[in-house]
N, C-alpha and C positions, 0 to 999 in steps of 0.2 A: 562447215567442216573445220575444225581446229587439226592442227598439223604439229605433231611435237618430233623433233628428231636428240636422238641419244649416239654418241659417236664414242667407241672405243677404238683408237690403233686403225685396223683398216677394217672392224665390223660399225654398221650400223643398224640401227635402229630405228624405223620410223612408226609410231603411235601416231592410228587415225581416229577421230572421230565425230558422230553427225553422221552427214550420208556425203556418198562419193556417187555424182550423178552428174550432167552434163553442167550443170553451173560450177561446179568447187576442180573437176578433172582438170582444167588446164592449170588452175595454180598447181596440182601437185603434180602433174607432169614436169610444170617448171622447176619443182621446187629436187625433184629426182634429176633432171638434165645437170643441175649444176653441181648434186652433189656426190654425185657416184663416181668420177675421178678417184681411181686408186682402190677403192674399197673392194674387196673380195670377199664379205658377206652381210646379206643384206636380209633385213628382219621389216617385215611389216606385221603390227602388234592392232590386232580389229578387233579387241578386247570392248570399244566404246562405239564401233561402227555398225552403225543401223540399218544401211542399207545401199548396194554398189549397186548403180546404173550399166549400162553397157557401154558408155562412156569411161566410167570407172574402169571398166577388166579391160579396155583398151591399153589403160595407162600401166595397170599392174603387167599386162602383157607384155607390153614398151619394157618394162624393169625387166620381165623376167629374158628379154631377149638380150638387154644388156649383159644381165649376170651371167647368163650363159658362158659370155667369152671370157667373164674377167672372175669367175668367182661361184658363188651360191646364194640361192636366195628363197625365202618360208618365210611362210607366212602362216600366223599364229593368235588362237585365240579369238577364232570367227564364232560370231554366234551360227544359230542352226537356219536361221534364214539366210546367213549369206553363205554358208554351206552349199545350200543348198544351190544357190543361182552359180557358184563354181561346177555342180555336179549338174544341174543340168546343160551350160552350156560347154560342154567337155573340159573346161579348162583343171579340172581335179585329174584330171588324168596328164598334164603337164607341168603345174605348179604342184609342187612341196607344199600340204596346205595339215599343219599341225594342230 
C-alpha cells in the first residue's frame, strides 16, 4: 500500500493505494496517530484502493472516532468493491462515504 498525504490549513487529505489489510493497517494507523493534531477535516481519497481488510475498517473506524470530536471526515472515490464491504459491514451507515 503506498500512502500519499495532501495537507491544506487544517483539512487533509490522505490518497491510499494497494490494499489496506492486516499487513499495511498499522503503518497507516501510525501514520493517522501522528497527523491528525489540529486538523478538522479529514479526506481519505480510495480512488487507487483495491481492497480494505477488516483490519483496514478498523483503522478507518480509529479516524472516524477521532474526527468525530475534532472535526469531519469522507471518504471518496471507492471503487464498488470496497463500497461494497462498507455496506455490508454497516460501516456506510456511519461513515460519510462519497
Amino acid at each position: 500500500m503506498t500512502i500519499t498525504k495532501e495537507q491544506n490549513g487544517t483539512a487533509l487529505t490522505i490518497f491510499l493505494s494497494g490494499r489496506l489489510d492486516t499487513t499495511t493497517a498499522p503503518e497507516l494507523e501510525s501514520e493517522i496517530k501522528q497527523d491528525l493534531e489540529g486538523i478538522k477535516e479529514l479526506t481519505f481519497h480510495f480512488g487507487n484502493l483495491e481492497y480494505i481488510s477488516s483490519a483496514g475498517l478498523r483503522v478507518i473506524m480509529t479516524a472516524q472516532k477521532i474526527m468525530s470530536k475534532q472535526g469531519s471526515m469522507t471518504v471518496t472515490n471507492a471503487s464498488e468493491e470496497v463500497k461494497e464491504i462498507f455496506e455490508v459491514t454497516g460501516f456506510s451507515s456511519i461513515i460519510d462515504i462519497r
